[in-house]
N, C-alpha and C positions, 0 to 999 in steps of 0.2 A: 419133390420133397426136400431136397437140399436147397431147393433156393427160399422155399417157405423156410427152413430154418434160420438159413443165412438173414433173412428180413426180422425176424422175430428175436434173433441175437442181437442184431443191429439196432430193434424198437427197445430191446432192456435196455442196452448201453445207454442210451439215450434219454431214458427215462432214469437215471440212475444219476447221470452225469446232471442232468436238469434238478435233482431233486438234493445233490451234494452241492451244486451252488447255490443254490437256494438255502439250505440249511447254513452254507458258512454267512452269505449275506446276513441272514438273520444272528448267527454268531459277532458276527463284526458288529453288526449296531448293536447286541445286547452289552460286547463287552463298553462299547465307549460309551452309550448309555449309565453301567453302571460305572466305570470310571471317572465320570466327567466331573464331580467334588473335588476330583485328587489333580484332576485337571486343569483346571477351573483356579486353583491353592498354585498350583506351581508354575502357571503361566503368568498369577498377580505378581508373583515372588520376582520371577524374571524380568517383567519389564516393568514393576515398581523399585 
């Protein structure tokens, strides 16, 4: 019984850790997605 559990803590971690990268990826493109106007404005500024 303790090794089924040990397996079964170790499938949540995993599943948890899989599902927290996942959501920041999708954070990371949301944010530069909507930033990319202000982006876009300050990178003309710099190398015009």
């Amino acid at each position: 019984m303790k090794t089924a559990a040990t397996i079964l803590s170790t499938v949540k971690a995993s599943y948890t850790i899989a599902i927290m990268g996942l959501l920041g990826v999708f954070a990371f493109i949301s944010a530069v997605l909507i930033a990319w106007p202000a982006l876009a404005y300050l990178g003309a500024k710099m190398f015009n």
